[in-house]
C-alpha positions, 0 to 999 in steps of 0.5 A: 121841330125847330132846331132850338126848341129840341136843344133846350130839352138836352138831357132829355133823352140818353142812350141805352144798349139791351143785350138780347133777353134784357127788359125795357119793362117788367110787368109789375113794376110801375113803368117811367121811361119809353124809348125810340128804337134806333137798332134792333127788335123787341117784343112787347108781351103779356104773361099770365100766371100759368107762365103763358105769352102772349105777344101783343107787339113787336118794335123795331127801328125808327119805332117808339117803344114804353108801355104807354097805357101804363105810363099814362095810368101810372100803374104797375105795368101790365106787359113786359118789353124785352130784346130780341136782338142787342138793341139801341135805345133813345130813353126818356123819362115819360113825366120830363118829357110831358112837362115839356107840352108846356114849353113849346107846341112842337112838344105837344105836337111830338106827344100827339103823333107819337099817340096817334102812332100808337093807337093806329098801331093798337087799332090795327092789331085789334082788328086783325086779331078780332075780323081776320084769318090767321092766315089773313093775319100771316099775311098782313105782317109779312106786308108790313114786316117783309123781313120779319122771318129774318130777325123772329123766332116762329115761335114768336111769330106764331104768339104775335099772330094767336097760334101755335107753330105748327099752325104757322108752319102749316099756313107758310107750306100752303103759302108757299105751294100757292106761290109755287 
């Protein structure tokens, strides 16, 4: 984006800290703002009403975060995003910032991407969840995540993956003896 095209948008966009456990979004509440991860992790989940979680997604640095279906909709939100560690955020306002479409291309572009990012992200998830093993599933997050045991409680590791920690510790003793 030239450089100043991103400079009439000042304002556009305000940092903010999460402290481990804060909310970025709270289910039930209509969602206005999404952020861009500069440090630290968060998860994206459901919760039913029996007090279930189901970890739909997690974001980490470089990443956009928002309950974007919600945004769009203008409805109460249908998941919560909460800190998994002391994060940093570039938090904007969803409707400044698609007013600005109108501005100037680059705007447009950058809503495109971001979009499309999301929905390889969801399509992705979608497919693991619907056509792959647990273990498949175990696997392809460690590929794209190698770190992920580093930063995530198993607990959360095994909600994201749709099976409980004992599942998880299983599936990681036979891993490891296979790579023994």
């Amino acid at each position: 984006m030239p450089k100043e095209i991103w400079n009439r948008a000042e304002g556009l966009y305000s940092f903010r800290k999460l402290e481990y456990g804060d909310f970025f979004v709270k289910q039930g509440k209509v969602p206005t703002e999404f952020a861009f991860v500069f440090s630290g992790q968060l998860r994206e989940y459901y919760l039913t009403d029996q007090g279930d979680e189901y970890i739909k997604s997690f974001c980490f640095p470089g990443e956009f975060t928002g309950s974007y279906f919600d945004l769009l909709s203008e409805h109460p939100s249908t998941c919560n995003i909460r800190a998994l560690s002391d994060c940093l955020l570039g938090v904007a306002n969803f409707a400044d910032f698609t007013s600005l479409y109108e501005d100037h291309p680059a705007w447009e572009r950058l809503g495109r991407k971001t979009a499309e990012f999301l929905f390889i992200k969801k399509a992705k998830r979608e497919y693991e969840l619907l056509a792959l093993s647990a273990e498949q599933r175990y696997e392809s997050l460690k590929k794209a995540y190698p770190k992920i045991e580093e930063s995530i409680p198993q607990y959360h590791i095994a909600s994201y993956l749709g099976i409980t920690p004992v599942s998880l510790s299983r599936i990681r003793s036979k891993l490891s003896k296979a790579g023994s």
